[in-house]
MILOLO-177270 format. One record per residue (C-alpha): x, y, z. Coordinates in steps of 0.05 Angstrom, whole numbers, plus 32768, in hexadecimal, padded with zeros to 4 digits. Layout:
XYZ...
//
This chain:
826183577D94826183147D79825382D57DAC829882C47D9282C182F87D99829E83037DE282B982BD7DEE82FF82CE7DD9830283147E0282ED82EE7E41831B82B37E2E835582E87E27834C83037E75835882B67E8E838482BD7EC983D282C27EC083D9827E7EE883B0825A7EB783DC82737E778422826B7E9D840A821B7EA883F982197E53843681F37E368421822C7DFF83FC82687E0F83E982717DB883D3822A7DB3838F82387DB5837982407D70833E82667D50831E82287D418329820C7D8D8306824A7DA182CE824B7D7182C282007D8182BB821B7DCB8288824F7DB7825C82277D8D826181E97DC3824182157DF8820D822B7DC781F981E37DB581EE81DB7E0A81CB821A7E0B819B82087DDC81AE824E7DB381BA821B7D7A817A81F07D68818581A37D6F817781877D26818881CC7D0481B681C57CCA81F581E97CE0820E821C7CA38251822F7C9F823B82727C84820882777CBB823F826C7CE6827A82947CD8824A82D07CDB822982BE7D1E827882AE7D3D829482E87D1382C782B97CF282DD829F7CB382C482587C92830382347C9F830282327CED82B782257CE382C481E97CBD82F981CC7CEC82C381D97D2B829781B57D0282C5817E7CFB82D581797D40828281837D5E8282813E7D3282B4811B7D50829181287D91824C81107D748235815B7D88823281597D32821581277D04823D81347CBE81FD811B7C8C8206810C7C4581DF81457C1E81D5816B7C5E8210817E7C76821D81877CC281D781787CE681D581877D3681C681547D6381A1815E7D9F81B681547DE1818881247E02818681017E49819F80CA7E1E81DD80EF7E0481F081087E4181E480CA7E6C821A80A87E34824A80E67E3A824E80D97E898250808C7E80828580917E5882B380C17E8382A780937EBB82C7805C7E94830580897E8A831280A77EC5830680617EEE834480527EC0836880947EC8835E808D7F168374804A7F2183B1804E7EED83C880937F2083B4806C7F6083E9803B7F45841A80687F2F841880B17F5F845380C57F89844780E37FCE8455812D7FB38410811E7F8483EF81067FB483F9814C7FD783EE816F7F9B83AC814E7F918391815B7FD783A481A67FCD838181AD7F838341818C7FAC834981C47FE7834B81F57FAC830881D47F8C82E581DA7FCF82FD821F7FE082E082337F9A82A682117FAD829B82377FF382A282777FC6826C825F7F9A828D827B7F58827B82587F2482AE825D7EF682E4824D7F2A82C682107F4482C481F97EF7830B82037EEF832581E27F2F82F381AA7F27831781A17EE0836281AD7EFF835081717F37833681437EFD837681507ED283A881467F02838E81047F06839080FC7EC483D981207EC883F480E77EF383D080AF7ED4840280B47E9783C980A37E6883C280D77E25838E80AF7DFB836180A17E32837180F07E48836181097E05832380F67E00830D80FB7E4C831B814A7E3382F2814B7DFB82C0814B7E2582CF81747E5582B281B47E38827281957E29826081807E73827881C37E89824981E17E63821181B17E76821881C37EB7821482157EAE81D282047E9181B081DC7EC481DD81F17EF881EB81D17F3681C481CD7F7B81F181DF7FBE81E681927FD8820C81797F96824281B07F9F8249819A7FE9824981537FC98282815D7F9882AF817A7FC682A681397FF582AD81057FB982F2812A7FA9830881227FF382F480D87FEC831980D67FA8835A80F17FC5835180BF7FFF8350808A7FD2838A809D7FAA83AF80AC7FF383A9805F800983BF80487FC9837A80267FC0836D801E7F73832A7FF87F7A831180287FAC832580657F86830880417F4B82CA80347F7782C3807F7F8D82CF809E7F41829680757F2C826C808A7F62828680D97F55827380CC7F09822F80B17F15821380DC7F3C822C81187F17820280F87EE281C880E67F0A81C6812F7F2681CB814D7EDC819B81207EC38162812B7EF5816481827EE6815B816F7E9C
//
């Protein structure tokens, strides 16, 4: 079976909560799943960094056609995972300390945004349903499944994003989102992080709770840095 289509069998057995809270349930494309495949193949190292990427190489390693290729392509670009060369084609670039230390610094500037825009701006019923997608994160976390601590980390993080009202800024905090996902399930994480994460949401819903925007600011930044710091040193 192709990497590809392994991707979109597990990708069909996603839990029925997750598809009844899609606005769509088809609007995933080929391409948005292809993009997903090849992404976690670019972390993995199963692509070389500096390899010219073929489309024809491609569509044969996903099992696709060119077009979604092409449009994965286009998209791996936008995200600087690509360089688009003249005479070459699409080259991949590799992902350094460097890259990765500008991917985190970058989110941190976003979500210190996101966080104190919903500080400003949550009702008390958010506020509750913040705490309880952080009890969910941390109950995921005690179970040590790896997958579910990945999604509830990304549910906590959206919600904030939810309430902050924000779509641009939101747009391209999710572009990223796959990527550091998939940094992680390469150099994993250690049990003192875990136990650290869990504690930093706590703090973050605190924050939020007292209607503090510089501390909540304050505590992101400090959530963001160290998730860097942590990745960085198992590089």
């Amino acid at each position: 079976m192709h990497p590809f289509q392994w991707y979109c069998k597990i990708h069909e057995q996603k839990s029925e909560e997750h598809k009844l809270n899609a606005a769509n349930p088809f609007s995933e494309t080929i391409s948005e799943r292809l993009l997903i495949a090849i992404r976690r193949d670019i972390v993995l190292g199963n692509l070389t960094p500096g390899a010219r990427l073929r489309v024809d190489e491609l569509s044969k390693r996903y099992g696709t056609s060119h077009i979604p290729v092409r449009e994965a392509l286009l998209q791996l670009a936008g995200e600087r995972l690509v360089l688009l060369e003249a005479h070459k084609g699409a080259v991949l670039r590799p992902v350094t300390p460097k890259f990765v230390a500008d991917i985190h610094d970058t989110r941190a500037a976003i979500e210190s945004l996101l966080v104190r825009r919903a500080t400003e701006r949550i009702t008390d019923d958010q506020i509750e349903k913040l705490a309880e997608l952080a009890t969910l994160h941390e109950q995921a976390a005690s179970a040590g499944v790896d997958e579910n601590m990945s999604e509830a980390n990304k549910r906590f993080h959206g919600f904030i994003s939810q309430v902050a009202d924000n779509p641009e800024a939101s747009y391209i905090l999710d572009q990223g989102w796959d990527l550091v996902i998939n940094l992680r399930i390469r150099f994993g994480l250690s049990e003192e992080r875990i136990d650290e994460i869990v504690r930093q949401h706590w703090a973050i819903v605190d924050a939020i709770r007292a209607r503090n925007p510089k501390l909540a600011v304050q505590t992101v930044q400090r959530h963001c840095d160290s998730a860097r710091d942590d990745l960085l040193s198992r590089m």
